[in-house]
C-alpha positions as CSV (number, residue, x, y, z in Angstrom):
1,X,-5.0,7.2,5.1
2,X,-1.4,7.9,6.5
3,X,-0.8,10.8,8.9
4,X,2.8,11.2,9.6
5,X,3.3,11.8,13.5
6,X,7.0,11.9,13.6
7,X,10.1,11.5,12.2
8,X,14.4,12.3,12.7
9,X,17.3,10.9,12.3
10,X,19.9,9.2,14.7
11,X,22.3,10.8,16.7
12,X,25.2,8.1,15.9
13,X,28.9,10.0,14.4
14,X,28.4,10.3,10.2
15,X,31.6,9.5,9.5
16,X,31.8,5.9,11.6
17,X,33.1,3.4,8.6
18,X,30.8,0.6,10.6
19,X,27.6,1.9,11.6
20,X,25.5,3.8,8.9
21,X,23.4,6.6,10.0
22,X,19.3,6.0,10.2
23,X,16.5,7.7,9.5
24,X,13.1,7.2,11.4
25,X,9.5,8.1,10.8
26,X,6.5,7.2,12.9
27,X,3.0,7.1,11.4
28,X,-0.5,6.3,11.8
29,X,-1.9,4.0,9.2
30,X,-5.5,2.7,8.3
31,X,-5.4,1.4,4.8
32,X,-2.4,-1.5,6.2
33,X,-4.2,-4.6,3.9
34,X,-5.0,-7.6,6.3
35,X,-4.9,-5.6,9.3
36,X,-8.5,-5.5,11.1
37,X,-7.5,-1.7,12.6
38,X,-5.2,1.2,12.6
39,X,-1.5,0.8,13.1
40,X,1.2,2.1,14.4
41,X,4.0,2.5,11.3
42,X,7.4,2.4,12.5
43,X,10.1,2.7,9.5
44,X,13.8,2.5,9.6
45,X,16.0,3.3,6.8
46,X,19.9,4.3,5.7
47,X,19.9,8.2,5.7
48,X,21.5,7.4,2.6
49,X,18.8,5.0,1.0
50,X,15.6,6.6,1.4
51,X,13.1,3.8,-0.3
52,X,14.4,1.2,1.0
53,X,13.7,0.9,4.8
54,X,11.7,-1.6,6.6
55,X,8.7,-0.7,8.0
56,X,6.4,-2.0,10.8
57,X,3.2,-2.1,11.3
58,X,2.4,-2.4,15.4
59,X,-0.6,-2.9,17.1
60,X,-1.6,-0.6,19.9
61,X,-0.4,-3.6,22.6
62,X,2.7,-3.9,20.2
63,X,3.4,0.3,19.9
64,X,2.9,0.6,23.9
65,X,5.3,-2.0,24.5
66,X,7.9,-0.7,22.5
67,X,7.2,2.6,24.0
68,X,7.8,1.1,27.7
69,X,11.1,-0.6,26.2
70,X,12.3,2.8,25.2
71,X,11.5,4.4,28.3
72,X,13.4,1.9,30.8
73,X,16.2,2.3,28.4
74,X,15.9,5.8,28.7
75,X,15.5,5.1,33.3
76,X,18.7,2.8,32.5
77,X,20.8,5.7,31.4
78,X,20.2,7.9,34.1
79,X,17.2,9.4,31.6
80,X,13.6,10.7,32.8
81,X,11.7,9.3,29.7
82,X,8.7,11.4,30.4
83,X,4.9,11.2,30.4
């Protein structure tokens, strides 16, 4: 099973010659072979090459932590990052 929880694009300029724009999708995954439980799929592509991102598969430890390095980057800029 894969449930899609989320998914966007980034907010970077389109027409910058030396970043690419990226496109983001967060899922839920049980069927990941060789993992023992559900995952957390992070996958990030080129807006402009859909197919050919790299995903991750996170752990629950692995998905909070990220989500705790998001949020003090979000405190860092001045940013409430929420619940």
């Amino acid at each position: 099973m894969r449930k899609l929880g989320d998914y966007g694009g980034d907010d970077h300029p389109p027409d910058d010659p030396e970043r690419a724009q990226v496109a983001w999708s967060v899922a839920l995954l049980d069927d990941c072979d060789g993992c023992e439980a559900p995952r957390v799929e992070l996958t990030l592509e080129e807006m402009t090459r859909p197919g050919t991102g790299v995903a991750a598969h996170l752990a629950p430890p692995t998905a909070r932590r990220l989500r705790a390095a998001l949020a003090a980057a979000l405190r860092d800029i001045g940013e409430d990052p929420g619940p």
